[in-house]
Phi, psi and omega in degrees: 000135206267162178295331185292296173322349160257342175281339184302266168018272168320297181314326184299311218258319171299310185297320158329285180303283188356307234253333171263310177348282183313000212232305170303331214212085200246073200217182185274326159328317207265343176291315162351275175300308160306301158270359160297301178331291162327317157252034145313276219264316132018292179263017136254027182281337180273332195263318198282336143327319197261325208259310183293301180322305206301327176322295228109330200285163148294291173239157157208146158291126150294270198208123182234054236286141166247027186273288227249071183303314182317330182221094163270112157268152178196131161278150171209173207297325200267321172256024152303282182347260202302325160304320180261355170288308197298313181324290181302323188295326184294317187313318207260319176281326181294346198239345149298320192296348203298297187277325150352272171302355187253348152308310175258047194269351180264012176254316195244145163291102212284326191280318190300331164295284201312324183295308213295316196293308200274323156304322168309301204296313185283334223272300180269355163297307151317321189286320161283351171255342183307110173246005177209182209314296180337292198299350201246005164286306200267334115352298167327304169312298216297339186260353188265337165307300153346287181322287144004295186283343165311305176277002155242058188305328182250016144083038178255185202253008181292288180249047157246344125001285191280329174298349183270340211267342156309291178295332170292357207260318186319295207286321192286309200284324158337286185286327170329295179287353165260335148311333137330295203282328146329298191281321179309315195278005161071052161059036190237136172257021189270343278245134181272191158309305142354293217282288186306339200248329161268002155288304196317328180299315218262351178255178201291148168301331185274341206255322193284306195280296210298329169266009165285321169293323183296334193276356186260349196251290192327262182307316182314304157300316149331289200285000181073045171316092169309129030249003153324344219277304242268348191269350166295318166303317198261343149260001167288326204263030198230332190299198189257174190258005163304320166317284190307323140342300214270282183320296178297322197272326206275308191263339145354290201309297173337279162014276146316320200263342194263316180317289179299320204292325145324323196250356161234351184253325216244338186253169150250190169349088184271138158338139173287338151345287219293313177294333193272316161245027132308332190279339155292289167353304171311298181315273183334298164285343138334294193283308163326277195341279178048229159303338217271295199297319167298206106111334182280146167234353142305118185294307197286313154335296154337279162281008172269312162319313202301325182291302165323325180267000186265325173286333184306280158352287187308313177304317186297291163331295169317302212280351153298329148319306197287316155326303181296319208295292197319005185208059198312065133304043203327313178286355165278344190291314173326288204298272217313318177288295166317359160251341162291327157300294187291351142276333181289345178275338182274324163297299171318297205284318189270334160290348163285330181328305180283291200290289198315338172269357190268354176267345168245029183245278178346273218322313179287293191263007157060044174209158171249017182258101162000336209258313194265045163275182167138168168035027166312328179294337162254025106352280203229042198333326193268308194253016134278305208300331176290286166347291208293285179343287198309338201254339158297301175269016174276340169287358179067029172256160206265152020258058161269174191278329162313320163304314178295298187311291192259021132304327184285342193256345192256339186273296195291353162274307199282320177329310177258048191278299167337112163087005180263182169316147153298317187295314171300312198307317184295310216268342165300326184262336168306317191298321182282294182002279201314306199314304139011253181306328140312296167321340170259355176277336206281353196275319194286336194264316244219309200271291154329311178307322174290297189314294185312317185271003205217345175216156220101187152295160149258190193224019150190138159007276159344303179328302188283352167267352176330144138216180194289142178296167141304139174324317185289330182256311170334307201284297207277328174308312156289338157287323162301321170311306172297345179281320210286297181308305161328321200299329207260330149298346218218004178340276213283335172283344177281283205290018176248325186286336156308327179137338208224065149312289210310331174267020172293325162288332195247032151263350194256000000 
């Protein structure tokens, strides 16, 4: 076993452990004690993640029972991205949660939270290491089932409501993917990764086509795809927000992660029809999110629509890769999957950033509306300037890394505009139009989201009692910001460490 396959392993077997601490030892210690473990072994699961990409590999073997064929792990170059987003993001909510959760220990059980938080976190740490159907179906289970009991923690009737409507969307989207995966493995569910991506050459365009939808219904729901959306509004702001954290930037992701890995290792070539509506789809949910997110005054609402239009976006992204390779625009095919990665990581760093504040804005005035917010800035100085970051870049604005992502993908639309088709031509300009225009509702979106809480008077009691977070809720809000800003200095170094040297000149 090579050290990375061993530092994977230990993150795995650490997260596990975390996660029972609290469950032995059901005192405040041990929760303590618990969320150290967790981001112990987390972030060393984000540095052995940071270590394979620099490496170069493709694949590595994790842990390969050789009793147990069914359940093979392995990293690869493509579910590293996502292994160190779920990683990093997880380290920085254990170490919010570390005083978080002891703010609320009379709203929540707490050792039963705390196990449900470390089953969640491995549950997608597995899904993404996972090669063959079983395993990555039952990881799958494990992580929307998690979630599920998360999101109704604090047993109020809001959010088991909203947690049921969840577990019917999980479930509905669940069985899409594993038929999918069923019909390619010629109904074997034991079937590796291997197996299916050497099936792909052999099925029928009706076969081809037909598992394409599930798997686009399947991850399209997970990832909150209109008209797929409603259980996202309505179970992201009622979990706790370390969870809501955990759920947008992360469990998104998995998402994002099952999508491609279908649609470039597991289908072959499909109609241009089929790229043409994800790329709507996206477009669609993008502008929806939105409009939504302007318009919302539950502060947690808010940024969970923001997610909706961002995950919209990433699809769009996509589905413009699958659109250029099929009209062999290669470098654009290049751009849209590489900026489609380089926003899921960026979107990871400021939503989580943004739901954690919003956790520490609850924790003091116990309200999400927005309206009875105000003057947080001379309050609470240290954690607007952070607010403010988070809220630049969810705006796409430069040097943030959000800026960089869909400038690369909006510069590699108008590029190939030259010399295309009138029909690609349409669908490249259309595509720059909508995005356009989603960007300016999210600078309009972003920008109220900053304003209402944080500067003005305040508009309510509570308001006016703000104070600075404990350091430990403080710290990771500000490691998110400052990542956001990193993220867009170090543009061309992520995206060479990601996989996409080649599009760095044409990133410039």
């Amino acid at each position: 076993m090579s050290s990375i396959s061993l530092a994977i392993t230990v993150s795995l077997v650490g997260t596990l452990g975390a996660g029972l601490i609290p469950l032995f030892w059901r005192n405040i210690k041990g929760h303590r004690v618990g969320q150290i473990a967790l981001a112990a072994s987390t972030a060393g699961g984000a540095v052995a993640a940071m270590t394979f990409l620099a490496s170069g590999s493709q694949t590595l073997a994790v842990f390969a029972p050789p009793t147990v064929p069914a359940l093979q792990f392995q990293i690869t170059a493509l579910s590293a991205i996502f292994f160190l987003i779920v990683s990093a993001v997880a380290c920085l909510c254990a170490i919010f949660a570390y005083r978080y959760v002891e703010m609320h220990k009379n709203v929540y059980d707490v050792p039963s939270l705390d196990f449900g938080v470390a089953l969640f976190v491995f549950g997608m740490q597995a899904v993404l290491l996972s090669s063959t159907v079983v395993g990555f179906m039952l990881c799958w289970e494990l992580m929307s089932l998690s979630s599920f009991v998360l999101v109704m923690a604090d047993k109020e009737v809001a959010s088991r409501k909203a947690a049921l409507l969840y577990f019917v969307m999980a479930q509905l989207g669940a069985m899409a993917i594993l038929a999918g995966f069923l019909l390619i493995a010629s109904g074997n569910p034991l079937a590796s990764f291997e197996t299916l991506a050497a099936n792909a050459g052999s099925l029928t365009p009706a076969d081809a086509a037909f598992a394409f939808v599930l798997f686009f219904i399947g991850f399209g729901s997970k990832a909150g795809l209109v008209p797929l959306h409603t259980w996202l509004p309505e179970a992201h702001p009622q979990a706790p927000s370390h969870v809501s954290a955990l759920m947008s930037s992360a469990m998104l992701k998995i998402a994002v992660y099952g999508f491609v890995l279908v649609t470039t290792a597991f289908l072959p070539p499909l109609a241009t029809g089929f790229s043409l509506t994800v790329i709507a789809v996206g477009l669609v949910t993008a502008v929806f999110g939105i409009l939504h997110a302007a318009t919302e005054h539950d502060i947690k609402r808010a940024i969970a629509w923001h997610s909706i239009e961002n995950l919209g976006l990433i699809f769009a992204m996509l589905g413009v890769s699958l659109f250029a390779a099929k009209n062999g625009l290669a470098v654009l095919a290049d751009i849209g999957l590489a900026a489609a990665f380089f926003h899921a990581i960026n979107h990871a760093i400021f939503k989580s950033g943004l739901f954690l504040s919003t956790g520490v804005i609850m924790s003091q005035m116990h309200t999400r509306n927005i309206e009875e917010m105000g003057g947080l800035a001379k309050r609470m100085p240290l954690f607007t300037i952070a607010v403010c970051a988070l809220t630049l870049s969810g705006a796409a604005l430069p040097p943030f890394g959000t800026f960089y992502d869909e400038w690369l993908f909006l510069q590699g639309l108008v590029g190939s505009l030259a010399g295309a088709t009138p029909a690609v031509q349409a669908v490249l300009a259309a595509t720059v139009s909508v995005t356009a225009f989603s960007g300016g509702l999210a600078i309009f979106a972003m920008t109220k989201l900053f304003a209402l809480p944080c500067l003005g008077q305040p508009r309510s009691h509570e308001a006016a009692e703000m104070k600075e977070p404990p350091a430990s809720m403080n710290g990771p809000i500000l490691f998110f910001a400052a990542a956001g800003l990193l993220s867009g200095v170090f543009a061309t170094a992520i995206l060479r460490t990601i996989g996409f040297p080649q599009l760095l000149e044409a990133g410039d």
